[in-house]
Phi, psi and omega in degrees: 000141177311176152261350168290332174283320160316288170308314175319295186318303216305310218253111184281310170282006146273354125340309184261352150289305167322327220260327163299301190293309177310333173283331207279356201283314186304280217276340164235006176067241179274348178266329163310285195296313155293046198227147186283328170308337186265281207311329179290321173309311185258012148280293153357286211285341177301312169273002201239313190282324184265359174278334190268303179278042171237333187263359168248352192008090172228117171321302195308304192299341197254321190265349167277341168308310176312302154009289190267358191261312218282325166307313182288334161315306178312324207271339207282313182311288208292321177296330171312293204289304187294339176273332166301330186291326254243296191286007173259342170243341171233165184271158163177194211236300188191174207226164167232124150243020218284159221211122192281159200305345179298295182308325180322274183331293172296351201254359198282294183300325206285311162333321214241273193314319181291323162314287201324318211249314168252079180341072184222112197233157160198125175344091166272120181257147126243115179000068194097038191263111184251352128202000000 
């Protein structure tokens, strides 16, 4: 069994968090997902998946979650680090990135830190950026 059917089984508000995302996703689309509300949500659903499995101590379940957190770090990075590169050798007006609703928030802060430290910046728009 997953640790997400685990938790699913486990957790009555991480059920009724999904089941919220899904409807406002269905009644409102892009404007959900791009929303501090869905982000909050899904910081919700974030913290209820690593308290059930730390409160289930199951070793396998904990470390493949880390696992998977440290994978989305890496790909949030390598995409950052290949659109800097990319722009550092070629010219344009302007680019699309998309990115699924998860990655937004982090990939907001990676944005900020990566100017900061190589002082290279670009007009980053986001879509619906509500904060």
């Amino acid at each position: 069994m997953s640790d997400a059917q685990i938790i699913w089984d486990t957790n009555n508000e991480y059920r009724e968090l999904w089941h919220q995302i899904l409807l406002k996703i269905n009644q409102d689309g892009y404007s959900f997902i791009n929303s501090n509300e869905c982000v909050e949500m899904l910081d919700k659903i974030q913290i209820i998946e690593e308290t059930v499995l730390s409160e289930i101590n199951n070793v396998k379940l904990l470390s493949d979650h880390e696992t998977e957190k440290l994978l989305h770090d890496k790909r949030e990075n390598e995409m950052l680090r290949n659109i800097y590169n990319y722009s550092k050798q070629y010219q344009f007006d302007k680019a699309l990135f998309i990115c699924g609703v998860e990655h937004r928030k982090p990939l907001k802060q990676k944005i900020q830190e990566y100017e900061a430290k190589e002082n290279f910046k670009l007009n980053w728009i986001f879509y619906n950026d509500t904060y």
